[in-house]
C-alpha positions in Angstrom: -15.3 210.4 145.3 -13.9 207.2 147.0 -14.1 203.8 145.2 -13.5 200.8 147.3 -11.5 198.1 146.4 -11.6 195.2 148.5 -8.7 192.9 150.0 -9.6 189.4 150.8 -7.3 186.9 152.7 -7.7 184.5 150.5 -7.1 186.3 147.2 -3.1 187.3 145.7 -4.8 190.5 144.6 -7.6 193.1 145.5 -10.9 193.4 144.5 -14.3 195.3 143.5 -17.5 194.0 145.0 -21.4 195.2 145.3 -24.1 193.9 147.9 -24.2 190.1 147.4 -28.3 189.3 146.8 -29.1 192.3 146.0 -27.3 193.1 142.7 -27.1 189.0 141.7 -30.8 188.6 140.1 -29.0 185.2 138.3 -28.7 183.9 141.3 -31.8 183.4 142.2 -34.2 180.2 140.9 -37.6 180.5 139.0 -39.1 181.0 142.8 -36.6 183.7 143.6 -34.7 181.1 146.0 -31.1 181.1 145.8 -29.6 178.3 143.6 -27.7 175.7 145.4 -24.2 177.0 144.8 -25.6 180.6 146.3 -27.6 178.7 149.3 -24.3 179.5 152.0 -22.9 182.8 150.2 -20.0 183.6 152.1 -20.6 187.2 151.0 -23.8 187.2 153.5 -21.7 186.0 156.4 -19.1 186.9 158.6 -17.0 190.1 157.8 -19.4 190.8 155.2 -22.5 191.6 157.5 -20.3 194.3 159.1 -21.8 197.7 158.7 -18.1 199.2 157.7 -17.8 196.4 155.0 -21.6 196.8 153.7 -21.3 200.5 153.9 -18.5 200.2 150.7 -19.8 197.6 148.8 -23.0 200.3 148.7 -21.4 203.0 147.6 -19.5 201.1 145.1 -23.0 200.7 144.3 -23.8 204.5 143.7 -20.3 205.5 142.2 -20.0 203.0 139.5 -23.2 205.3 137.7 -20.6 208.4 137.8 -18.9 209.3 135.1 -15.7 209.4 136.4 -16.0 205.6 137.4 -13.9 204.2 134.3 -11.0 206.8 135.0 -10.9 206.5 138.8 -11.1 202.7 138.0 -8.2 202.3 135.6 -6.3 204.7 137.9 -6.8 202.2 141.0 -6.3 198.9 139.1 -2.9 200.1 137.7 -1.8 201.1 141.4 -2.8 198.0 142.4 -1.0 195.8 140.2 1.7 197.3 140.5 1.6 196.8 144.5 0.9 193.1 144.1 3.4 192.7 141.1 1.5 190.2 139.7 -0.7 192.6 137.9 -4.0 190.5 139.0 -7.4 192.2 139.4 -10.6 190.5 140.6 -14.1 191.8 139.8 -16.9 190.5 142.3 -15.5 189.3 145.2 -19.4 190.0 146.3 -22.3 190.9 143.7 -22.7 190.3 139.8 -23.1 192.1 137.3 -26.5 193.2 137.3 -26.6 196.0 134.9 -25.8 196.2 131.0 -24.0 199.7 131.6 -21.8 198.8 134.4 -20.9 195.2 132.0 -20.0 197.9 129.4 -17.6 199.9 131.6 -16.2 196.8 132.6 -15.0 196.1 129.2 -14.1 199.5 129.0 -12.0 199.3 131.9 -10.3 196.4 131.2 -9.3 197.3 127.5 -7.8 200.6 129.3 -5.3 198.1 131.4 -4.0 195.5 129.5 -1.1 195.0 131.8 -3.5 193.8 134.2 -5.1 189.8 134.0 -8.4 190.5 134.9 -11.1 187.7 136.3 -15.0 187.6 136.7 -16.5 184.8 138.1 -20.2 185.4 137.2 -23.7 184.4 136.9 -25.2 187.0 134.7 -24.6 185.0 131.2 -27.8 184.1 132.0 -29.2 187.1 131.0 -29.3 187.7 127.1 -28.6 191.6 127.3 -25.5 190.7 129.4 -24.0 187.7 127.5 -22.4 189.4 124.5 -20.3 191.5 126.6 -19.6 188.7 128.4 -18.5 187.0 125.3 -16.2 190.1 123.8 -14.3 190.5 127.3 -13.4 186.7 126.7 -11.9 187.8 123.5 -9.5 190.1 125.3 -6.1 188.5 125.9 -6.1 189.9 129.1 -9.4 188.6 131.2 -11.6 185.9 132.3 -15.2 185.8 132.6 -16.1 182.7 134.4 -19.6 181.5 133.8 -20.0 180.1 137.4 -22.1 176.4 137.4 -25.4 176.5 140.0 -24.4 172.9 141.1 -22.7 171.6 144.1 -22.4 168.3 142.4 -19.3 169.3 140.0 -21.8 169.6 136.8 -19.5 171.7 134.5 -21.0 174.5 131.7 -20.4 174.2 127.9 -18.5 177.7 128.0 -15.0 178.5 127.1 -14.3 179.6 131.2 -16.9 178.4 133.9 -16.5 177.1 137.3 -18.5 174.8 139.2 -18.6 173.1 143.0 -17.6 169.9 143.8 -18.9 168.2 147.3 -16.4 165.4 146.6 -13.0 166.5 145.1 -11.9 162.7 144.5 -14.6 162.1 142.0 -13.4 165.2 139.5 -9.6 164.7 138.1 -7.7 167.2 137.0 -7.1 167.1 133.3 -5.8 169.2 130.5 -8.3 172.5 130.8 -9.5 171.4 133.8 -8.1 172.5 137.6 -9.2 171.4 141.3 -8.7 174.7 143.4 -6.4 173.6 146.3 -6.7 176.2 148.4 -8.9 174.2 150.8 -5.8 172.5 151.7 -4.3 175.9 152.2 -6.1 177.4 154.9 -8.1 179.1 152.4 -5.7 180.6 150.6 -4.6 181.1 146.9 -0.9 181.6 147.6 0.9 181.0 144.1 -2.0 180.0 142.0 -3.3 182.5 139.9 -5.7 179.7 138.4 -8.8 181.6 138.4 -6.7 184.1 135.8 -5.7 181.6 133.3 -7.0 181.5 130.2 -5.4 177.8 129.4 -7.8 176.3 131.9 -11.2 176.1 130.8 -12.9 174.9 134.2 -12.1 175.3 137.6 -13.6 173.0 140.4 -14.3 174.8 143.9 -14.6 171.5 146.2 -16.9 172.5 149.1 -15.3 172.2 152.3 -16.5 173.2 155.9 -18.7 171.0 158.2 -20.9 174.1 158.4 -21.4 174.5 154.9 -21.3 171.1 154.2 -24.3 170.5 156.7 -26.3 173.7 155.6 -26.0 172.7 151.8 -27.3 169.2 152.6 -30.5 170.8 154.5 -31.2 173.0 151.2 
């Protein structure tokens, strides 16, 4: 059984990722239209739509329901840190958690590595089956569940880790807990900063950048 991990450009480390839409139901409004921060998903674009890269994001969508998933998982992830050296995983680089079992081998998985600084940027608090876990793998030295913010106007969440999307960088400062992603002025790119990991920094802000994304998020 092959699991697929994924490798971004962007990201210092690999990742695990689903069918974006499909397995993010928080993402969705009380009409079932996305939320503004999911209007331009970059995992419905680009690369994403090829049928190579939706062909693995599928069948990570059948083989995390084996029972082998937490073993082959655990196997992968410790590979894989030790190939990037910085022992970072990402969960989600596409999808969300959408089911209470695959939350629970999450926390399984990441108790079974705690060499590796896991990260989950995330919608599903939102649901109250979800949220506990959520909670518990925040209480684990060794990841970050980001509660990700629905706005594009830099309105932050009352959570220990969230996120949230600025369309104006200037009007957020960086403070203590609080960090402006830079990696618009880097091409895209994380580089050095492993951020998103930290568990000092309570919020980070994603500034939106892009005339196309700017233009489509202003039509919404």
């Amino acid at each position: 059984m092959i699991h697929s991990l994924s490798k971004t450009s962007k990201m210092p480390s690999k990742s695990w990722g689903l069918p974006a839409w499909d397995t993010c139901p928080s993402a969705r409004d009380s009409k079932g239209k996305p939320v503004d921060a999911c209007a331009n998903c970059y995992a419905l674009q680009g690369s994403y739509t090829w049928p190579v890269v939706k062909a693995s994001r599928e069948r990570n969508k059948r083989h995390w329901k084996h029972r082998t998933f937490v073993s082959a998982m655990v196997d992968l992830i410790k590979k894989e840190g030790k190939r990037n050296k910085k022992n970072l995983f990402r969960w989600f680089d596409s999808g969300d958690i959408y089911h209470i079992d695959l939350a629970l081998k999450i926390e399984e998985i990441i108790k079974a590595t705690p060499d590796i600084r896991h990260w989950i940027p995330t919608r599903q608090y939102k649901d109250k089956s979800i949220l506990p876990i959520l909670k518990r793998i925040n209480k684990l030295p060794n990841a970050v569940a980001r509660f990700s913010s629905d706005s594009v106007n830099g309105e932050m969440l009352n959570a220990p880790y969230s996120s949230t999307i600025t369309q104006n960088a200037d009007d957020i400062k960086s403070s203590k807990g609080v960090s402006i992603c830079g990696a618009y002025k880097r091409n895209g790119k994380c580089e050095s900063c492993t951020a998103c990991w930290d568990k000092r920094i309570n919020t980070i802000v994603y500034p939106l950048h892009g005339n196309k994304v700017k233009r489509e998020v202003f039509s919404v």
